[in-house]
C-alpha positions in Angstrom: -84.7 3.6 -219.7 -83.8 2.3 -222.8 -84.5 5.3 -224.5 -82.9 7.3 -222.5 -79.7 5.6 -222.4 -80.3 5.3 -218.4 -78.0 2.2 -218.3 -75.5 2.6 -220.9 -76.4 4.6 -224.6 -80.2 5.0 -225.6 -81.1 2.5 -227.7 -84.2 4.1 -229.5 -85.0 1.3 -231.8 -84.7 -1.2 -229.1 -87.4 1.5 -227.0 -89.5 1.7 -230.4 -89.8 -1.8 -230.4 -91.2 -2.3 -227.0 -93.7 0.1 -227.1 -94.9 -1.5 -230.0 -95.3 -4.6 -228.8 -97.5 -3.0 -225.8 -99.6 -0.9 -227.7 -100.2 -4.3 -229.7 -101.3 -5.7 -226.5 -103.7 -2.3 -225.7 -101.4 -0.7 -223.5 -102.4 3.1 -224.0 -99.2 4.7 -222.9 -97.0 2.2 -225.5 -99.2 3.6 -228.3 -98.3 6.7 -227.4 -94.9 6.3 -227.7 -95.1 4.4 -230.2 -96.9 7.0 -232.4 -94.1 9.8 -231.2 -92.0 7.1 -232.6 -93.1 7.3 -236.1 -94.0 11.0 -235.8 -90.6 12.1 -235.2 -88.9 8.9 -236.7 -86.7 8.2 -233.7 -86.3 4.5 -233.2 -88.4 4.1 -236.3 -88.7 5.2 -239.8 -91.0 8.1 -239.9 -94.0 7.2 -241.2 -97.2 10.1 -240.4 -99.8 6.9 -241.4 -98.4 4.8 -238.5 -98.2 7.9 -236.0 -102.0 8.7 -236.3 -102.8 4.8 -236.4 -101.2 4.6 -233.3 -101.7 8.3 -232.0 -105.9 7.5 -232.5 -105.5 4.4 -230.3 -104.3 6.2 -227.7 -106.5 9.1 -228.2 -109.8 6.3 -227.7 -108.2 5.3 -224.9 -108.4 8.6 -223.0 -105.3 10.1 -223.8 -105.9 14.0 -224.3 -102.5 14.7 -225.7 -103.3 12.5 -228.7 -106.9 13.7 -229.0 -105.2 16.8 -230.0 -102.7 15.6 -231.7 -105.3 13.3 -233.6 -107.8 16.4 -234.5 -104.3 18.4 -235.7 -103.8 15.5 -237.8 -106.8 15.3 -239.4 -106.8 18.9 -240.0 -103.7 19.1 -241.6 -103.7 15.7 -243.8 -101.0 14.7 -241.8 -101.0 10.5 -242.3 -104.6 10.8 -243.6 -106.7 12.4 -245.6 -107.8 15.6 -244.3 -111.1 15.3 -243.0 -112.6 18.5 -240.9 -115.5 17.1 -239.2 -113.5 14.6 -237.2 -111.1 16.7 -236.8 -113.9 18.9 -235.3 -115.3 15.9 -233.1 -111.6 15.1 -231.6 -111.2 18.9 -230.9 -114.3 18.7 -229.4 -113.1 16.0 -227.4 -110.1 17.1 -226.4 -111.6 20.4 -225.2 -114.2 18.7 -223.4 -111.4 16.7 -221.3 -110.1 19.4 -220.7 -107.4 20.6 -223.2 -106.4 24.1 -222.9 -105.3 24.8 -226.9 -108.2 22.8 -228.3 -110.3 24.4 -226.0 -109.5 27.6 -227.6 -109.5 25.9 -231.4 -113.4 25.3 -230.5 -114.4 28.7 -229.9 -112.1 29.8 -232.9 -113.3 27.6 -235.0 -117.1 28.8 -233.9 -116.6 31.6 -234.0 -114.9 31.7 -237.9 -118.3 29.2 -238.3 -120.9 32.5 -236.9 -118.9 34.8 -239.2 -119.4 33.0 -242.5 
């Protein structure tokens, strides 16, 4: 709501810094809003380190969104050092939960594997 501006205008860095404070206290869903936070730097400064700190948390928890989003990161050096087997294992977990576009970044990426 405060994000929004449900009750008056949206106050992003007030939002930011409540879904800080629960992903600090394991909530899954405030570390993935806290993470978009960073990653678009709306209520925060962006910062691509935070986002996949905070974007990987999420992603252990379950959240196949940020499995993605972690395995895209990783692939693209994005807030870490690009690193392509666990960008690999998060594809691979994201596809196995069920995620449509890393599903299909598996079989492209074995299938680029069975050509070289």
């Amino acid at each position: 709501m405060i994000e929004q501006g449900r009750r008056g205008k949206p106050e992003p860095k007030a939002a930011c810094g409540w879904f800080e404070r629960a992903a600090e206290h394991g909530n899954a869903d405030g570390a993935l809003a806290t993470a978009t936070c960073y990653y678009l730097g709306r209520g925060r400064k962006q910062d691509m380190a935070q986002a996949h700190r905070w974007y990987l948390e999420a992603a252990k928890a379950g959240d196949v969104g940020a499995q993605y989003i972690v395995a895209s990161m990783f692939e693209n050096g994005l807030g870490v050092q690009s690193d392509e087997r666990l960008s690999r294992y998060w594809y691979d977990v994201a596809a196995r939960n069920g995620d449509v576009a890393a599903q299909a970044k598996v079989k492209a990426l074995r299938e680029r594997d069975q050509a070289s």
